[in-house]
Each structure stands twice: as C-alpha cells, then as structure tokens.
C-alpha positions in Angstrom: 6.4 -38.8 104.2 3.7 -36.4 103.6 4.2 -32.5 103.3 3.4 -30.7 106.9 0.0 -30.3 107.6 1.3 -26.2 107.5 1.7 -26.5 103.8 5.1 -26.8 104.0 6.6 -29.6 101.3 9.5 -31.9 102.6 12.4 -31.1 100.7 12.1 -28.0 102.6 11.8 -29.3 105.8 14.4 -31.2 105.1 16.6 -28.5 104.4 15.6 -26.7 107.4 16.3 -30.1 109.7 19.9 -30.3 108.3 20.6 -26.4 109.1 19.6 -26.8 112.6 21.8 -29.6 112.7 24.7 -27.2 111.5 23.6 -25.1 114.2 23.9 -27.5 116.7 27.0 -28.1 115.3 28.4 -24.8 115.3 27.3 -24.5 119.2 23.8 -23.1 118.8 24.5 -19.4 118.1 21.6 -17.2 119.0 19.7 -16.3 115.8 20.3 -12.9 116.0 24.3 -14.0 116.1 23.7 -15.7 113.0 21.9 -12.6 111.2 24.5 -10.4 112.0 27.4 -12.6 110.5 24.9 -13.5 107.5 24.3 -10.2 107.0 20.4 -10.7 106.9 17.1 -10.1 109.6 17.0 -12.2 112.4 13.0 -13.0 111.2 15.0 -14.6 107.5 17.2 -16.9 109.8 14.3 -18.3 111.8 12.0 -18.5 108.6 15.5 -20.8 107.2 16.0 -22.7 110.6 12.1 -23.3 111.0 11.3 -24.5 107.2 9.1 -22.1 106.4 10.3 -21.6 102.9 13.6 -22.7 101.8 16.0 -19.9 101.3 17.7 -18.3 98.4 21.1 -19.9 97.5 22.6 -16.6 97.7 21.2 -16.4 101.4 22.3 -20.8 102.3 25.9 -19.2 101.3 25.6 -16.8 103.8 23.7 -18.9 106.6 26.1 -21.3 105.9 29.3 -19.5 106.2 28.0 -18.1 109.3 27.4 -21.3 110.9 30.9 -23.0 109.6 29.5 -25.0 107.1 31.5 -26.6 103.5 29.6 -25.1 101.6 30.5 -27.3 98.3 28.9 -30.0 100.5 25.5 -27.4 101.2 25.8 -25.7 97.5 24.8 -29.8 96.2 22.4 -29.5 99.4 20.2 -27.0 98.1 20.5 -27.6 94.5 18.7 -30.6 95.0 16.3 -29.7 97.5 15.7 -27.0 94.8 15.3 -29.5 91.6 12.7 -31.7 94.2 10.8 -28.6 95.5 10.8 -27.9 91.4 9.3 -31.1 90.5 6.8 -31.2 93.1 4.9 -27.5 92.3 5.4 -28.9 88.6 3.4 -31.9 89.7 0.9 -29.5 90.9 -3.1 -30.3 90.8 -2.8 -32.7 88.1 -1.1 -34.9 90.3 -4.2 -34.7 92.1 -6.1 -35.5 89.0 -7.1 -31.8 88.7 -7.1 -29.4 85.6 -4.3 -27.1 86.3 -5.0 -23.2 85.6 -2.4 -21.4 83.7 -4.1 -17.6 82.8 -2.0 -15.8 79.8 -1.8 -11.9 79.2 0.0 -11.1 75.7 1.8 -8.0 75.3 2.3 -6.6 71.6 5.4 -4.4 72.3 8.3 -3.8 74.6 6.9 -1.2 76.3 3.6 -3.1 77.7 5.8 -6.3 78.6 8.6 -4.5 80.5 5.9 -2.8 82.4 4.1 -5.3 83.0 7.3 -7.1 84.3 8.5 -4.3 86.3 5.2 -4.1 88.4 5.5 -8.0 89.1 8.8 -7.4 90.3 8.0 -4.5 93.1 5.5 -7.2 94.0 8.0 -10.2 94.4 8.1 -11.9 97.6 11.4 -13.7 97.5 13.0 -14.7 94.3 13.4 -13.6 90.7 15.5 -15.2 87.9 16.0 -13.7 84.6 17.5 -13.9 81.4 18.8 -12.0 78.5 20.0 -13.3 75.4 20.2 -10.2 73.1 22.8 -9.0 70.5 22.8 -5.4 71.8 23.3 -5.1 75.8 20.7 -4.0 77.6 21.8 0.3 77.8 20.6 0.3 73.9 17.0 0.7 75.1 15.5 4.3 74.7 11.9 3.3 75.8 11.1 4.6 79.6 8.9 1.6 80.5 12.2 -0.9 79.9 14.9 2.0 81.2 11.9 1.6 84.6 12.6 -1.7 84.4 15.7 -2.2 84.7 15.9 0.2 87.8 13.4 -1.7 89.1 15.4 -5.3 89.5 18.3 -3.6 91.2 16.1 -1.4 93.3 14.1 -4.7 94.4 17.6 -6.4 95.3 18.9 -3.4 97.2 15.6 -3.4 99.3 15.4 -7.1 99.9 19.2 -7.9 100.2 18.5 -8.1 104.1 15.3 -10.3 103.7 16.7 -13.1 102.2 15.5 -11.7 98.3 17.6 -13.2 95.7 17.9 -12.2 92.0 19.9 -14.5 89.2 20.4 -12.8 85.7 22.0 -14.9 83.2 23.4 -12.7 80.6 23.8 -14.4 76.9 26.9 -12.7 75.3 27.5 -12.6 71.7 31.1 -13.6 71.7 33.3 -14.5 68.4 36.6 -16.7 68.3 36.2 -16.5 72.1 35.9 -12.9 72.4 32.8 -10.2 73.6 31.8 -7.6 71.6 33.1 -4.7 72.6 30.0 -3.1 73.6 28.8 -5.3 75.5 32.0 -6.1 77.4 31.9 -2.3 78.6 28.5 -2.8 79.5 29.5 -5.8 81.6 32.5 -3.8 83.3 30.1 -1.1 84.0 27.4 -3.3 85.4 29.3 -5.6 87.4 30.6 -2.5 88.9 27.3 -1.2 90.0 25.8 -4.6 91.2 29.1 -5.4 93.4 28.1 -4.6 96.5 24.1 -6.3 95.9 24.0 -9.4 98.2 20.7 -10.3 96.8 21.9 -10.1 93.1 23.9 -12.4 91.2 24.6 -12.7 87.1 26.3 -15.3 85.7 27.5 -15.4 81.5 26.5 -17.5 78.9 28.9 -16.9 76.1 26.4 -16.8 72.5 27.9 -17.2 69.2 24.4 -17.3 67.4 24.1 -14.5 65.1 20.4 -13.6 66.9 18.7 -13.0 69.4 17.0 -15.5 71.5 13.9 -15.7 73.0 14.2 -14.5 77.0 12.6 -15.7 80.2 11.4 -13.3 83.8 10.3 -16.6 86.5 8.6 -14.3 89.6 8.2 -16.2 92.9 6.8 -19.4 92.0 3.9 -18.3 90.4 4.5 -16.4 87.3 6.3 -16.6 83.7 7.8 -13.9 81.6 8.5 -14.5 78.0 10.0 -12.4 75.7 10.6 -12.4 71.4 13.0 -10.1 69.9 12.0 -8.9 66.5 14.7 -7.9 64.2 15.1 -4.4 65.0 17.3 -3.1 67.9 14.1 -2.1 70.2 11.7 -4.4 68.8 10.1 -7.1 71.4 6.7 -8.4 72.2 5.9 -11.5 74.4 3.5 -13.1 77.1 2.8 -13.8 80.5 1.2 -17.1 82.3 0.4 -17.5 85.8 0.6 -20.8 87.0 3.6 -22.5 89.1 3.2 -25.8 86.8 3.9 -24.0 84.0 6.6 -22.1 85.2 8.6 -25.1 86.9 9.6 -26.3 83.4 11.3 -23.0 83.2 12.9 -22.8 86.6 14.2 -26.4 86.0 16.4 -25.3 82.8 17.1 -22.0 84.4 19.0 -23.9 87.7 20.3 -26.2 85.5 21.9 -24.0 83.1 22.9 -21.4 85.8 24.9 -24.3 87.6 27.3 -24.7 84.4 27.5 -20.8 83.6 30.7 -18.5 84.8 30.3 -15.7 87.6 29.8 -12.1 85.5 32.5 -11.4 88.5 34.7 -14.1 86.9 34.1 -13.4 82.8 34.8 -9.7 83.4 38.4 -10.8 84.9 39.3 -13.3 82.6 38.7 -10.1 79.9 40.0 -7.2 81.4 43.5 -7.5 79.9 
C-alpha cells in the first residue's frame, strides 16, 4: 500500500486505524473525554486518532490507558510502527534514486555546541532523545551556554507535556562492582526528583563501567543530529551537527533499541537508595 496522498506513511496510519478501533472498543468516548483522562489537548488526541503523526510513546501510554487498552500488547504496537516509520525516512530520496542532502555545522567547543543545541530544542516540534555518557554528571558544568541548556530540555517538556512532546534521556553511569559513583547517584536522586512530575520527560540508565567518556548523541524531530566528543578534561567537548532525517535514522534506530533494554532512572534510583 502506498503512503496517503497527504504525506502521511502507513505505519502511521496504521497505528492511528488500530487506536480508533480501541476507541470503538472502549464505547467511542468524545475526544475531549479522552484528553482529559490522558492528560493532553483535545487537538493531540485527534492528530493520534486521525494519523496525522504518530504519537510519542509517553503520550500511546496515556491514550491508551485512557481508552482501556493492555498496554504491553500497544507498548510492542508502537515500537514497531516506530522501527518501520524509522526505516522508511532512512530510506529517504535514495530510495528514489536521489542524492540525499545531509548539511554539517562543526562546533570547536562546548559552549557553541550546547548553544547551538539548546536553540534547536526551543524549536522542536514533537520529540527529542538524548544521551549522556560522561564520567562526571551533568551539575559539573560551569559554562552558561551548557547550564542554558540544560534548562532548556526541561523547560521544553514542561511546555509541551500537554501537546503530546516527548523527551527520552538515557543517562550512561559509571558504576564499579555494581555500584554508582557517589556523585552521580546524588545527582540522579536530585534529578529524578525534579523531573517527577514531567509527563513529557522520561530517562532511563545505562550502567558504564568504561573508564571514559563516550561520545553522545541530541536526535531533534526527525530532522537533525547532535554529536558530541568529550576531551579529557572535565569541561572539555566539541562536536557537530547534520541535518538530514537519513542520516539521523541510523541514530534513532540504536537509540529505541537500546532504550527498550535500559532501567527507568525511577527504577535505578530505588534499587540504590538503601
């Protein structure tokens, strides 16, 4: 079957037929029923329902939950609506036989990429997934541009948590014989208290027994990539930027694929508070 002449690819039609089937099931709520319990505008539950774009996991959960769903049954739903949506922008022109435009901005210190990255962010339309893989947590920063940019994620959840926004962190910690280091795990108590009530933000924890850094990864929307190099001092980072949704699919793939395995920061904070 071909995508809608709309622009709209299958898997997210799809996705959208099986929710209005859920509807149906649940005894066709009005849509601004289903907001209220979902906890999102009644303009993001008709944008699901109507396949317009396919909706942040965070915001299925929701939809789902307000509708009656199993959501273990809609969790492997999405996932793999996500993975074919994924391989089909990675596809991109050159399935069509055309060259496929990726443009690159390099950025010599922290300061330029986080700013650089922040203002992407205030311009995201509905998703953002991010990681970081550092030996220090992230309150070692000094720099104003990065200290910005860190505000700037949470402030971008907080004002698109009723819109269906969704941001995933996954959080590499440098753990030894099974255990955090201590700064970071008071980090991690302090952050997951001030995320907790963020609908539109989840973090997950990849423990990280390499004694470095690793290099780090901002996917915006579907369109653009953030990379990032730590250099062996505390504060030192430079990296690049490409816009292109081929090139950043690759990225999005082993992001979904590795969030799927990781532990809830809600769940790694518990299992260490004793």
């Amino acid at each position: 079957m071909d995508d809608d002449p709309r622009g709209v690819p299958d898997p997210v039609l799809r996705f959208a037929a099986e929710l209005r089937r859920l509807r149906f099931a649940a005894g066709e709520p009005q849509v601004q029923t289903i907001a209220a319990e979902a906890d999102c505008s009644a303009s993001t539950v008709s944008e699901a329902l109507n396949g317009r774009r396919l909706p942040s996991e965070t915001l299925t959960r929701r939809l789902v939950g307000a509708l009656g769903g199993d959501w273990n049954r809609w969790r492997a739903l999405w996932r793999e609506t996500r993975t074919e949506l994924d391989a089909l922008r990675r596809k991109g022109p050159s399935a069509r036989g055309e060259a496929s435009k990726a443009d690159m901005v390099c950025y010599p210190d922290a300061s330029s990429f986080y700013r650089a990255c922040a203002a992407r962010i205030r311009a995201a339309r509905h998703e953002i997934r991010l990681t970081y893989v550092r030996l220090h947590p992230p309150d070692h920063w000094v720099a104003e541009e990065v200290i910005a940019y860190y505000d700037t994620v949470l402030r971008w959840a907080r004002e698109h948590s009723g819109e269906g926004g969704s941001v995933r962190r996954i959080i590499g910690v440098p753990e030894r014989d099974g255990l955090p280091r201590a700064a970071y795990l008071r980090w991690l108590r302090e952050h997951h208290a001030e995320v907790s009530d963020l609908y539109a933000y989840e973090a997950r924890v990849m423990p990280w027994t390499a004694a470095c850094a690793w290099h780090n990864a901002g996917l915006v929307d579907d369109s653009v990539t953030f990379l990032s190099f730590s250099g062996a001092g505390r504060q030192q980072l430079k990296g690049f930027s490409v816009e292109g949704a081929a090139f950043q699919a690759y990225f999005a793939e082993s992001f979904d694929r590795a969030w799927g395995a990781l532990e809830s920061l809600e769940a790694y904070v518990a299992r260490h508070s004793g």
